[in-house]
Steps between C-alpha positions, in 0.01 A plus 500: 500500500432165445694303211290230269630191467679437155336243294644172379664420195182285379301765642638776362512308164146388525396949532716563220324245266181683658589803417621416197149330378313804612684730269492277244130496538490880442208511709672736762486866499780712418545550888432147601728437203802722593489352899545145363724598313704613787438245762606251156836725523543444864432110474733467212786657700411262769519231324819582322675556855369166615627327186844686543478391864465135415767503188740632794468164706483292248842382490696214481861381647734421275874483508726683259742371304773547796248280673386796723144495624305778288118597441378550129133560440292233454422392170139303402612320185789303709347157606642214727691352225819727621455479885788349708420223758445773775216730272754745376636647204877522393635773251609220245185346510383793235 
């Protein structure tokens, strides 16, 4: 048995939004209806695992407060203003 190729993020996404507008559309029949509805399911757990997926390497060094190298997640709202001379982050910088 041959396996399909798993879409893309933005591929995936751009299905969903698809799928999305034809329901909203209510033009579908109840059975077209119900299989978008599904394949919408699938994408949307898809999408959520490639989200968690991307959360998971989005980290940062840091160093604790015993100066220790450690990893925290990575956090959009922090801007350059608190980077050190070498990029990083240090624990009293927060």
């Amino acid at each position: 048995m041959k396996k399909t190729k798993e879409p893309s993020f933005e591929e995936g996404l751009a299905r969903l939004e698809e799928l999305v507008n034809a329901l909203e559309d209510r033009a579908l029949s109840l059975d077209a209806a119900l299989t978008s509805f599904e394949e919408g399911l699938e994408l949307s757990r898809h999408l959520r695992k490639k989200i968690e997926e991307a959360e998971g390497k989005v980290e940062m060094l840091t160093r604790d407060l015993a100066g220790r190298p450690a990893a925290r997640p990575y956090s959009p709202s922090e801007g350059g203003e608190n980077a050190d001379k070498d990029g990083g982050y240090d624990a009293d910088d927060e």
